[in-house]
C-alpha positions as CSV (number, residue, x, y, z in Angstrom):
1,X,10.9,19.9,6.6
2,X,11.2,23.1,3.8
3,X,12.0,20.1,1.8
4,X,9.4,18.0,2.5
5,X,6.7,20.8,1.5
6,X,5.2,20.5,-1.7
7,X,5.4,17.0,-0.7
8,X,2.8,17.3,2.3
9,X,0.6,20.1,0.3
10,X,-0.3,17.8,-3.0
11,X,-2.6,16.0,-0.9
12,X,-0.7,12.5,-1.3
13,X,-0.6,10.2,1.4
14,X,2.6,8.2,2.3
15,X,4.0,7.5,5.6
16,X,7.6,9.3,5.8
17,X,10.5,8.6,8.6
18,X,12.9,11.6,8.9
19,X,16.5,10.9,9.9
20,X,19.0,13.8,11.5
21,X,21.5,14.9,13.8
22,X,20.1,18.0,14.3
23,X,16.7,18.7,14.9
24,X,15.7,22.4,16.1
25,X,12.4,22.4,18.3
26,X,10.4,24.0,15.4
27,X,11.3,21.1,13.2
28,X,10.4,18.4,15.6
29,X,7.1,20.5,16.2
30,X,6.1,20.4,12.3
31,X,6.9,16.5,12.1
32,X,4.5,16.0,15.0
33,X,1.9,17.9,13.6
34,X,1.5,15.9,10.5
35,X,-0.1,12.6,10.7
36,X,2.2,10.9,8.2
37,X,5.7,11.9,9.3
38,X,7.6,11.1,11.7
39,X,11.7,11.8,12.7
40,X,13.7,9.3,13.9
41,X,17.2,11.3,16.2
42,X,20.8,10.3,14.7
43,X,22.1,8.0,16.5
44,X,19.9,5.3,16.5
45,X,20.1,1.7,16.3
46,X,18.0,-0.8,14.3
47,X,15.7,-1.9,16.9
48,X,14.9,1.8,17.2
49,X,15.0,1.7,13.3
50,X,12.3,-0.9,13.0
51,X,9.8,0.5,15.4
52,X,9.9,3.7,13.4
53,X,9.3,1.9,10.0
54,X,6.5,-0.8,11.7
55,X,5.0,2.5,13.2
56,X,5.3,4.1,9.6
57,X,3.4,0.7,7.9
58,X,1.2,0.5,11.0
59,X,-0.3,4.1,10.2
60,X,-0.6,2.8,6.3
61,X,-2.8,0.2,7.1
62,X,-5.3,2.6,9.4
């Protein structure tokens, strides 16, 4: 998410999936808290795949 900060703080608005292996608790705590971001667990499969991104459009058109 370190990556992902000046991203968050200039205000813009764009819904984001996250993809990794390795997720530490903190990490999947600061994707929760935003309302735009989401992670998505390695592995996955596409059906899990596409309900991330319609969840990700979904939140777009709110």
């Amino acid at each position: 998410m370190l990556g992902a900060s000046p991203f968050f703080l200039s205000g813009s608005w764009m819904p984001v999936i996250f993809t990794t292996g390795y997720a530490t608790e903190n990490t999947l705590v600061a994707a929760r808290s935003t309302d735009h971001a989401m992670i998505l667990q390695k592995p996955y499969g596409s059906t899990h795949l596409a309900q991330k991104l319609r969840e990700a459009l979904n939140k777009k058109a709110e």
